[in-house]
Residue, then its C-alpha position, 0 to 999 in steps of 0.5 A: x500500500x503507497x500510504x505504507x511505504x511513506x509511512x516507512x520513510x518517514x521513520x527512516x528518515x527519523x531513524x536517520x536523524x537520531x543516528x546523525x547525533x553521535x555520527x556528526x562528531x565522525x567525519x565522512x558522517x554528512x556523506x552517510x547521513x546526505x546519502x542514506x536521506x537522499x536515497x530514501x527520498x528517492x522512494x518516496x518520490x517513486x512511491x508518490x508518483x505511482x500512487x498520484x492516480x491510484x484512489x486514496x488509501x487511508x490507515x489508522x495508527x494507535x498513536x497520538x492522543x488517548x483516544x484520537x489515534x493518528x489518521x493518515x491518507x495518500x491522495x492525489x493532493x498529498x502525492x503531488x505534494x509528496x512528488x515535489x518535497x521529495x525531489x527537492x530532499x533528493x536533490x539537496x541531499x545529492x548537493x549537500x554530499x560535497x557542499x555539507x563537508x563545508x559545515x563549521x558545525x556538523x552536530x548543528x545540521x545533520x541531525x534535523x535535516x532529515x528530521x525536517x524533511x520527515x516532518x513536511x512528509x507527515x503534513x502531507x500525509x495527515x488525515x487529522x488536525x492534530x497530526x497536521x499541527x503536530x507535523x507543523x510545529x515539528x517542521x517548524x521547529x527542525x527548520x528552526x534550528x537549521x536556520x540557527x546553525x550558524x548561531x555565532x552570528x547575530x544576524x542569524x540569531x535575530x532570524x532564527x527569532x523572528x522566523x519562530x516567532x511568524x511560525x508560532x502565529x502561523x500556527x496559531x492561526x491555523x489551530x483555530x481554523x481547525x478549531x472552528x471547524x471541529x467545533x462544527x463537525x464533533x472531531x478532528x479527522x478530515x473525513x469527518x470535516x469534510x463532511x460537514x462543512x462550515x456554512x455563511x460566517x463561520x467559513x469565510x472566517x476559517x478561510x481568512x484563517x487558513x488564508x492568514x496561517x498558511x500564508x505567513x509560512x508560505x511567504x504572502x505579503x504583508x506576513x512574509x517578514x521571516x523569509x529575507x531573513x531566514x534564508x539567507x541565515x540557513x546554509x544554502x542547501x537548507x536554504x534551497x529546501x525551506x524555498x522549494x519545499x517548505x513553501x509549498x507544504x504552507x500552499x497544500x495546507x491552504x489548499x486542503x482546507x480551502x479547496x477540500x475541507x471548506x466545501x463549495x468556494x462562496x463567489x467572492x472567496x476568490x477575491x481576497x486570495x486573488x488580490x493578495x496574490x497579485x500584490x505579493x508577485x509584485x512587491x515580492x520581485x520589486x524587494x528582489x530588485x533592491x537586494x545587493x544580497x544574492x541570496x537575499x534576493x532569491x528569498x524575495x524572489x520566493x515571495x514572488x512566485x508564491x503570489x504567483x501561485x496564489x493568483x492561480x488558487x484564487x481564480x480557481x476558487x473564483x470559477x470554481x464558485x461560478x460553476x466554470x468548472x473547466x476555467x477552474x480546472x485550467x487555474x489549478x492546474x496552472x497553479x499546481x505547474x507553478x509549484x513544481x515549477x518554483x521548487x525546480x529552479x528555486x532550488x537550482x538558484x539557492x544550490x547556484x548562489x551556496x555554490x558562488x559563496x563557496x566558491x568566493x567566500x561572499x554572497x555580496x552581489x557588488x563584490x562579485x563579478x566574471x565568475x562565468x571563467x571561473x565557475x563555467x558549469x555553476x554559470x550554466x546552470x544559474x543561466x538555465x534557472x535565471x532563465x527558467x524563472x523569468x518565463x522565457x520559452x522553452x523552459x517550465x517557468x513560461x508554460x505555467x505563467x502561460x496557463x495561468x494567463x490562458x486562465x485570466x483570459x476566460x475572466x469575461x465569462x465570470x457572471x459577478x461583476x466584482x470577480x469579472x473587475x479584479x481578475x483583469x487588474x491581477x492580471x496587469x500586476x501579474x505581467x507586470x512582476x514578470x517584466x520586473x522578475x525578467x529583470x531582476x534575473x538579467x540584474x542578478x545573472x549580468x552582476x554575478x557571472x558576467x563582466x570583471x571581477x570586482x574584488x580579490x574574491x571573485x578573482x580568484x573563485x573556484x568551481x564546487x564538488x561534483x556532486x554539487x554540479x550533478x544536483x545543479x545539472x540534473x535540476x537544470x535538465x528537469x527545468x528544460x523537460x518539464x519546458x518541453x513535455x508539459x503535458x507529462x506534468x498536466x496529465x499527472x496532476x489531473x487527479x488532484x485537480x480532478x478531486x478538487x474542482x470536480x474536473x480536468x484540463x484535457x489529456x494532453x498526452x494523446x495530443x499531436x506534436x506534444x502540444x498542450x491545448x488548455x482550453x480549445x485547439x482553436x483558441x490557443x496552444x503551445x508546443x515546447x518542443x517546437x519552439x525548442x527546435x526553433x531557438x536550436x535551429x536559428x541559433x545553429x542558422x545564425x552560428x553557421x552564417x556568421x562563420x561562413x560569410x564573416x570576416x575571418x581575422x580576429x581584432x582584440x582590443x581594451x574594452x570601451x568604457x566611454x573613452x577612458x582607455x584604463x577601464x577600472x573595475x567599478x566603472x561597471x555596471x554594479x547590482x545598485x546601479x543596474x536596478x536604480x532606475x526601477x527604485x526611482x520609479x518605484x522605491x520611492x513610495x513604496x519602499x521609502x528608497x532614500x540615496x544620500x551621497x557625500x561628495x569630500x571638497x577638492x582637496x579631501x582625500x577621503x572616498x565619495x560615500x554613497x548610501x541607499x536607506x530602504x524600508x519595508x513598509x510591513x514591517x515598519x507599518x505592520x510588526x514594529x507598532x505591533x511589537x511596541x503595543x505588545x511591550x507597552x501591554x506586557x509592561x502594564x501586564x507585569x503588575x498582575x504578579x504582584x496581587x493579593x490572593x484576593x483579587x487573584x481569586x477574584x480574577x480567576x472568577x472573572x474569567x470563568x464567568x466570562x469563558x461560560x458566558x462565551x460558551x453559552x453564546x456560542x452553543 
């Protein structure tokens, strides 16, 4: 039965992570504990694949809570889930063969990596609410101390702090959208909620809930404060997993309990998951543009793709809501590609940028520069995800921003005048962020690996293991077959989307040419491997005239730079100076972009100075005025400690009466 052999490699994996306590004082011990994570990893991605379009299995474990047990179950949804957590753990354990002998402090990683990937399967795979908060907290928890492996740094520590803290509300927040809804239906398994779904009030409030919980674990905006800082704190391979994996365990819980647990969508629920999705694409990629930080502005870039994502959930609720059950089966689909798709270069991004950190010692964008000589296969590989993730054709990104618009197209057919309004304005915010991310990765590739060395470091890089450059190639190649066989990956979701919006995108792999039609072969279509031929063909066109008719003597000469014949090396175009014309139109306002530069008087030896002050409007108009309110509060609090058993006895009272005066309202 598939749901056992998960259940199998959860406890290996667990197995695993003990074992790696008294291992990690040995070395050779991250090649044992990557390895032996990497391999069971494999299984349950084969296992997940061959049980997405068999029908659910369910079993019931004597565990738990005295009388609860533990319920789990293997359907369509978790194995699309299950398929991409596990070829992300796959792919970072082969990475982190060469790149966690690095690791300063083995004891601090091994043991809750594995741990961490173990407590993501048992979301996936939990049929009841308390084996879902439980696998949450534990997930949140083991990735929790792999941000803080590096805990000498106190800009990790503050990270780790901030990230516990958004966790800890997240699952607060979804404990009580669990509460609610077993207040309604008398238990917590999902068999039992499903079957009783909440009505009016009380399920708009569990879908803002679950819209709130998820979401802040997932990245949307404004709650996506922990992520910039997180990621760039956890070592690179970690990193790649909370991006590429972690992110979509939040989107399936939102997806679990808004598309399956909560019944029939209302016809404006789609609205608010719509708007949040398309102002996080936008501001998410509008961060990533002001980030000197590589990794830095990968993690915004997450933000980004996660609205993307949302956009596709929220108009699959939209239609789905309005009885266009083939438009909703169109945005699902689009928005489960999206998920795969962000795990695949996502993770080949974060494996690229530990790789140029190893490899210079610095992730500081302005300092690096010419790495394409040093570092010819990591520049390869970057090149492929850079393109990938700014949706150029023939690679994955494009076909699934491309269902996702083929969706926002069918918007005229809505009947409310309120979704019909919004979803064309998500979708201008939507081709906005991919305009802005196709520059944010020009900014990022073009920093990075093109022009000169900018500093010592980046002079003198070296390439990483081979077992880091097999992980980046091999992810390199799936972003490329995934680009060209999409249909494969559409057929192969079609159960989950099937068992969600009650239909399925037409099967696609019967289809000439491997086109992929989303709607009508009159209407629209697309063909990767076609469009493949041609980029080859005219780039083989192109290569074979020029060397036949060109000139055939070679010129070399010092690179032009506006007349000066010694070009320096900070004459360049830098990562501040390539997005300055974006902060100025769009930093300004909303992200307070202020540039101060301090220019000595003639005869002043001391360097011009140039400094860039910009301010996330979260969390300087959201979390700071909440943390003060929460001092000032536990300051006036602090009084309670000092008073007499009277008034204690009285203030125990008082909250009893007020505790079955609310139940009483509520019954």
């Amino acid at each position: 039965m598939p749901v056992i052999v998960e259940l199998w490699c959860i406890c290996a994996l667990l197995a695993l992570a003990v074992a790696a306590i008294p291992l990690s004082r040995h070395g050779g011990a991250h090649a044992v504990i990557y390895g032996g994570t990497g391999l069971i990893c494999l299984v349950g991605l084969l296992n997940a694949l061959t049980a997405l379009p068999a029908s659910p299995t369910t079993l019931a474990l004597p565990l738990g809570l005295p009388g609860l047990g533990t319920q789990v179950r293997l359907d369509a949804l978790s194995a699309v889930f299950l398929a991409i957590v596990n070829l992300c753990g796959a792919a970072a354990s082969l990475y982190a063969i060469g790149y966690g002998r690095h690791a300063a402090e083995p004891a601090r990683v091994l043991p809750f990596f594995p741990a961490f990937l173990a407590a993501m399967s048992l979301v996936l795979l939990a049929d009841d609410a308390y084996s879902f908060l439980f696998g949450w907290e534990v997930m949140s928890l083991a990735s929790w101390a792999l941000v803080l492996a590096d805990h000498r740094e106190a800009a990790n520590r503050r990270a780790a702090f901030i990230y516990l803290v958004m966790a800890s509300a997240g699952a607060f927040l979804l404990m009580l959208a669990f509460g609610l809804l077993a207040g309604s239906a008398g238990s917590v398994a999902f068999s039992v909620l499903r079957a009783h779904a909440p009505e009016g009030v009380l399920g708009a409030v569990v879908l803002f809930l679950a819209l709130a919980g998820a979401g802040s674990k997932a990245g949307l905006f404004p709650l996506h404060a922990w992520l910039p800082l997180a990621h760039p704190a956890a070592p690179s391979h970690v990193s790649a997993l909370m991006s590429a994996g972690m992110t979509k365990v939040a989107v399936y819980g939102f997806v679990r309990i808004a598309f399956d647990l909560l019944g029939p969508p209302e016809w404006w629920w789609g609205m608010p998951v719509l708007a949040i999705g398309a102002a996080t694409a936008v501001l998410g990629v509008l961060y990533a543009l002001m980030q000197a930080d590589l990794k830095r502005a990968l993690a915004f870039s997450t933000i980004e793709n996660i609205g993307i994502i949302f956009v596709g959930l929220g108009l699959a609720l939209a239609f789905s809501a309005n009885g266009m059950k083939a438009a909703g089966a169109l945005a699902l689909t689009a928005a489960l590609f999206h998920a795969l798709n962000h795990a695949l270069f996502k993770s080949l991004l974060f494996f690229g940028a530990g790789a140029v950190l190893h490899g210079t010692g610095t992730r500081d964008m302005e300092r690096l520069g010419g790495l394409i000589h040093a570092m010819p296969v990591t520049a390869f590989a970057m090149l492929v995800a850079c393109a990938a993730i700014s949706a150029l054709p023939p690679l994955n990104g494009f076909v699934s921003e491309w269902l996702t618009f083929q969706a926002i197209l069918l918007s005229p057919d809505l009947p409310a005048w309120g979704p019909k309004l919004l979803v064309p304005a998500a979708g201008a915010l939507l081709a906005l962020a991919a305009a802005l991310a196709a520059a944010c990765f020009v900014r990022i590739y073009g920093t990075v690996f093109l022009g000169r060395p900018r500093s010592p470091a980046a002079a003198q890089a070296h390439e990483v293991e081979r077992w880091s450059l097999a992980a980046m190639l091999g992810l390199a190649g799936l972003c490329v077959l995934a680009g060209i066989l999409p249909g494969v990956v559409i057929d192969a979701v079609a159960p989950a989307v099937q068992a969600l919006v009650d239909a399925r995108m037409p099967p696609q792999a019967g289809t000439a040419w491997l086109s992929i039609i989303p709607v009508a072969e009159s209407r629209s279509s697309y063909n990767g491997l076609l469009v493949l031929l041609f980029v080859l063909g005219s780039a083989g066109l192109m290569a074979l005239l020029i060397h036949r008719f060109a000139s055939r003597a070679v010129r070399r000469g010092p690179a032009w730079d506006c007349g000066f014949p010694d070009a320096g090396l900070r004459t360049q175009y830098s990562a501040s100076s390539f997005a300055q014309p974006i902060r100025r139109v769009f930093g300004t306002t909303l992200f307070g972009a202020r540039e101060r530069i301090t220019m000595p008087p003639p005869g002043d030896l001391r360097p011009a100075r140039f400094v860039l002050r910009i301010v996330d409007p979260a969390w300087e108009g959201l979390y700071l005025p909440l943390a003060r309110g929460v001092w000032r509060l536990s300051g006036r609090m602090d009084a309670l400690q000092y008073l007499s058993i009277r008034r204690y006895l009285g203030l125990v009272f008082g909250a009893l009466v007020l505790l079955l005066l609310v139940l009483a309202l509520w019954a």
